[in-house]
N, C-alpha and C positions, 0 to 999 in steps of 0.2 A: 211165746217167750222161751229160747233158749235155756235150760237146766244148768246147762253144762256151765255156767259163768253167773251165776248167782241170778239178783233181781234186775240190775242193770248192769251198764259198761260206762266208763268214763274214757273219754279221752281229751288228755291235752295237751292243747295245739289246735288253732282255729286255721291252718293254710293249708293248701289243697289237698296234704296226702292226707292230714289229719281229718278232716270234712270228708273228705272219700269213703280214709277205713270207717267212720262211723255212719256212714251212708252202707257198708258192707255192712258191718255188724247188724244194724237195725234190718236190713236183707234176710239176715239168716236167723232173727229171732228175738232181738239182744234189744230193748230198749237203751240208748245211749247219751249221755250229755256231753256237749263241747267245753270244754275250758278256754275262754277268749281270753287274750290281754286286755284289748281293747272292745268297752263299752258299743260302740256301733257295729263291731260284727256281730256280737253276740246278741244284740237287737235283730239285726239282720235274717239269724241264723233259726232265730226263735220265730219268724216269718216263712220261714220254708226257703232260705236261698241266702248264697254266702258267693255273691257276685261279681268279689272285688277278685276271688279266687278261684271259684269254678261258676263262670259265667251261663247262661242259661239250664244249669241245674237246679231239678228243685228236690228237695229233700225231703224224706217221709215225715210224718206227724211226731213220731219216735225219734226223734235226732230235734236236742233241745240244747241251750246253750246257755254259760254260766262265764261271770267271771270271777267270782269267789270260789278258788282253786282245792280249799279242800271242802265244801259243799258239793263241788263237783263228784270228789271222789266218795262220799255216805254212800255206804251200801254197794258198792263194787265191788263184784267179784272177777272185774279183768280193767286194769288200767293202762291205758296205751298212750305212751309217752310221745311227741313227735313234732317236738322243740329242735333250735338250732342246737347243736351240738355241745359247742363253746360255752350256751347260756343254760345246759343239761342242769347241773348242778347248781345254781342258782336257785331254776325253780323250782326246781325238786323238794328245797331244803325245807321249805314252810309244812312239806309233808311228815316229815318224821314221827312215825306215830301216830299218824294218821289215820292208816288204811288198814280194811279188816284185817281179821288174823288169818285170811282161809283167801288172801287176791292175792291174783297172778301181774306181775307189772310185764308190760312187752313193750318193748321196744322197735322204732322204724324210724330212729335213729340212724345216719353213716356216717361215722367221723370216728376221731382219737383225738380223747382230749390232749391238748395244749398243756404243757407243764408237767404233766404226770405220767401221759403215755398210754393211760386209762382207755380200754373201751368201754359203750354205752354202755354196757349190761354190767360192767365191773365200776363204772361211776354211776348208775342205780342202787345197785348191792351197797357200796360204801357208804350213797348220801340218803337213802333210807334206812340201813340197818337190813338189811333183806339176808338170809341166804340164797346163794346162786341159786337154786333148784327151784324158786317162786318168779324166776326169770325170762321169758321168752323173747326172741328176737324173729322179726317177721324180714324179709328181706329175696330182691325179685327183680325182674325186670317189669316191676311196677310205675310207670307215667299213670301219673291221679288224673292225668284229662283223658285216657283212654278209659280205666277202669270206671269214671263217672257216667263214661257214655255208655256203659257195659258193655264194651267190647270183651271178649274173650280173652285170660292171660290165667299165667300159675306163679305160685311164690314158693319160700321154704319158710317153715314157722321153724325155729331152731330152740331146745331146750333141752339142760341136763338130761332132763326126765321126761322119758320117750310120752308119759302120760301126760304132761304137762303142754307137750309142743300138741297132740292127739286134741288135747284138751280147747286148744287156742286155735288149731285147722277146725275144729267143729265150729266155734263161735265165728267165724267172718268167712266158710265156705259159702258160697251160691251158683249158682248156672254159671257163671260168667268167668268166677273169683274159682282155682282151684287151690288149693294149699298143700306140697307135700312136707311131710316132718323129718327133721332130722339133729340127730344129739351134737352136732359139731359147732359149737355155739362160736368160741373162737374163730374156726375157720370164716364162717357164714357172715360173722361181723368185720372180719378184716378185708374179705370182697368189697364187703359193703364202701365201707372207708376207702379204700383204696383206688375202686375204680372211678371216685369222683375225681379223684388227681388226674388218672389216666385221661381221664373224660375231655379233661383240660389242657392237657396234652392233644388231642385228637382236635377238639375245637382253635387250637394255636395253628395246628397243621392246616386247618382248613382254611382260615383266617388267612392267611399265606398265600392261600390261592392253588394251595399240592390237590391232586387228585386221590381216586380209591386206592390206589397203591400204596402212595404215604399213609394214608391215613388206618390202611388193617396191618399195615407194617406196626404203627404205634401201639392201633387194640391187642394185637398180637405177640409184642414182644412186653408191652403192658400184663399180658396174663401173666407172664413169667415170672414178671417184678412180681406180683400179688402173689405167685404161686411159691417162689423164692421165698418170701417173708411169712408164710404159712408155714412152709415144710419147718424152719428151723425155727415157729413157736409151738411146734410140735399139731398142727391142725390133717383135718384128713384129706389127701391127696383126690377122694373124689369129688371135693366142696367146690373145687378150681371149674370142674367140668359141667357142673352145673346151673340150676337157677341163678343162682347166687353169685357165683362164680361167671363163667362164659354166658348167662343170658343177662344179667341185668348191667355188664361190660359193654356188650353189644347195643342195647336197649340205650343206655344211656350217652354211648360215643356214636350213636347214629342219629339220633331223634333229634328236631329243631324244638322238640317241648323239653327237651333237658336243659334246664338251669347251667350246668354246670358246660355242656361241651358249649352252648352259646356264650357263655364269660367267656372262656378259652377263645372262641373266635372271635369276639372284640378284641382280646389282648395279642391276638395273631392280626389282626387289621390296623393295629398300631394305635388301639387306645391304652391309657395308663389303668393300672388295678383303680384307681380309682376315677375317672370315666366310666369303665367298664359299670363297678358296681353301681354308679348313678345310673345306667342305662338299663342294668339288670335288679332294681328296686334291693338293690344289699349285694355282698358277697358272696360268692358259688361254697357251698361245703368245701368243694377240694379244697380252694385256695384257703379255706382256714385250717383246715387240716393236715395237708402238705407238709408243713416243717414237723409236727408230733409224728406223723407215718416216718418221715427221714430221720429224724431220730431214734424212733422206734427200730427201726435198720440196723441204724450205727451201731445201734447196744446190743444187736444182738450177729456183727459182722453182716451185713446181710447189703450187699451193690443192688442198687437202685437209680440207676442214670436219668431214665424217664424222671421218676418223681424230683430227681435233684436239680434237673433242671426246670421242672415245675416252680422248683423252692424259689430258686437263683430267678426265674422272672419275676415271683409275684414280690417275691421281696427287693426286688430292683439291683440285683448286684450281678446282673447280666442281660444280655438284649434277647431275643426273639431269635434274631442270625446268628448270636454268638453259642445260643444252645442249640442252636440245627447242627451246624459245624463242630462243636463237638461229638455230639452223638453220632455222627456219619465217620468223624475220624478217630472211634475207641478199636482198638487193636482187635483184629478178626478173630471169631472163634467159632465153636462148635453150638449149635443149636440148643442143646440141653439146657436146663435147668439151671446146674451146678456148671458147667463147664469151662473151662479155664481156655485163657487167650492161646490161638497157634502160635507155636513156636515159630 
C-alpha cells in the first residue's frame, strides 16, 4: 500500500478511463474503490470485470466498487473525479464536506463548463470548498483501452504545488503508466478541453472522405487555436508542445478508440448530432464543450475558426460544406500564432 495517498483511493466514475485509472492506482500500491451510478456495474465490478467498458479486462482484488458516493470517498487520501464534464458539478455537490482534511481531488476531466466558463479543477474548487493547491489534474494522450492492455504511454499530472502533482505521479506511476509533473494547471486543462473539439473537427474531415493532408492540416492549425487561447489566459507556452498539448491532440485525432474524432466522422458522413450520439452511446465531450471553449475565446478576443465551426455544426446553424468553404476561403496570412491576414 502506497504512503504517499493515505489508506485508500477513490474514484468516481465507473467508464473506462475511470476503471482504468483505478486499475493503475491499485498497480502502484493504492487499494481503490469505484463510485458507480448504476447498481450492475458496480456489482459487476465488485466481480473482477467492468465488461460493458473495458471488455476482457480483469481487475485486481483491490479495485472494489460502490454506489454510495460519499462511502466511496471515507478515508481517502486521493480522489479522482472522471464524470461527464457538464454533469461535474452535480455530482460533486452531495460531497461538500465530505472529504478528509489532508485529500487531494484530481481531475481526468476535459471540458469547460457550459454557462460559466469554468474549468474542471476551478468547478471542483468552487463545488467543494477546496483550495486550488489540494487540486490535481492528470492529462495525456491516454486511450483507457490501451493503457488496460498495458501497453506502454506517459501523462502530465499538473498541480499548483510541484509536491502535490510529485505526490499524485507517485500514486498511479507503473512499468507501463509514466507520469511527468508539471505547475501549469490552466494550460494542461485547456489542451485537455479543447483538443476534444479539434478531435471533432478532424473526424468531420474524415467522414468526408479528405485524406492525411486534410486531416494534420486541421490537428495542425487545431494547435494553434489551443495554443492562441492559452498564451492570452496567460498558460506556459511549453504545455502546447507537450503530453498534454501535441501528444494527447495527436492521440485522440488519430485513434478509431477516440470517442470524440468517431462522433466527428458520423457527423462528417452525414448523420445528425443526434444519430451520431445514438450510434456513439451519448455525446462526444467536444460537442458539449464546443460553445463554453467559443465563448471562452470571445471574452477574452481570442479567433478560433476550427472550433466555431465545430459550434455552427453541432448546433445546426451551418452544414458540414458550408464550414469547409469557409475555412478554405478566410483571408491568407502568416503562420504564426498571432499573425494578422496579408495585406
Amino acid at each position: 500500500m502506497s504512503p504517499e495517498v493515505g489508506n485508500k483511493a477513490a474514484v468516481l466514475g465507473a467508464g473506462a478511463w475511470g476503471t482504468t485509472f483505478a486499475r493503475l492506482l491499485v498497480q502502484a500500491g493504492t487499494p481503490t474503490v469505484i463510485w458507480a451510478r448504476r447498481p450492475e456495474i458496480a456489482a459487476e465490478i465488485n466481480t473482477g470485470t467492468n465488461n460493458r467498458y473495458l471488455p476482457g479486462i480483469t481487475l485486481p482484488e483491490a479495485v472494489t466498487a460502490t454506489t454510495d458516493i460519499r462511502e466511496a470517498v471515507v478515508g481517502a487520501g486521493l480522489v479522482v473525479v472522471v464524470v461527464p464534464s457538464q454533469t461535474a458539478r452535480s455530482v460533486l455537490a452531495p460531497l461538500r464536506g465530505a472529504l478528509d482534511d489532508d485529500a487531494i481531488v484530481v481531475s481526468l476531466m476535459k471540458g469547460v463548463e457550459v454557462g460559466t466558463g469554468l474549468r474542471m479543477s476551478q468547478v471542483i474548487a468552487e463545488v467543494l470548498d477546496l483550495p486550488a493547491r489540494r487540486i490535481a489534474v492528470v492529462s495525456g494522450p491516454n486511450l483507457a483501452d490501451e493503457i488496460a492492455a498495458d501497453q506502454p504511454t506517459a501523462t502530465v499530472v499538473a498541480a499548483q504545488d510541484e509536491a502535490v502533482a510529485a505526490r499524485v505521479a507517485a500514486a498511479c506511476a507503473t512499468v507501463t503508466f509514466r507520469p511527468y509533473t508539471n505547475t501549469d494547471v490552466l494550460g494542461v486543462e485547456l489542451c485537455g478541453a479543447v483538443k476534444n473539439v479539434i478531435a471533432l473537427a478532424v473526424g468531420i474531415t474524415s467522414g468526408r472522405g479528405f485524406g492525411d493532408n486534410s486531416k494534420a492540416t486541421v490537428i495542425t492549425r487545431g494547435l494553434v487555436e489551443i495554443t492562441r487561447l492559452g498564451l492570452a489566459l496567460g498558460a506556459n507556452p511549453e504545455t502546447f508542445a507537450g503530453l498534454a498539448g501535441m501528444g494527447d491532440l495527436v492521440a485522440t485525432c488519430s485513434s478509431p478508440l477516440s470517442r470524440n474524432q468517431t462522433f466527428g466522422r458520423r457527423l462528417g458522413e452525414g448523420m445528425s448530432v443526434e444519430e451520431a450520439a445514438a450510434a456513439s452511446r451519448g455525446v462526444a465531450e467536444g460537442a458539449k464543450s464546443a460553445r463554453a471553449v467559443l465563448d471562452l475565446a470571445a471574452a477574452h478576443g481570442v479567433d478560433m475558426p476550427i472550433t466555431a465551426g465545430v459550434v455552427a455544426v453541432v448546433e445546426g446553424t451551418a452544414t458540414v460544406e458550408e464550414i469547409n468553404d469557409a475555412l478554405l476561403s478566410r483571408p491568407r496570412k502568416a503562420e504564426g500564432v498571432n499573425a494578422a491576414p496579408l495585406a
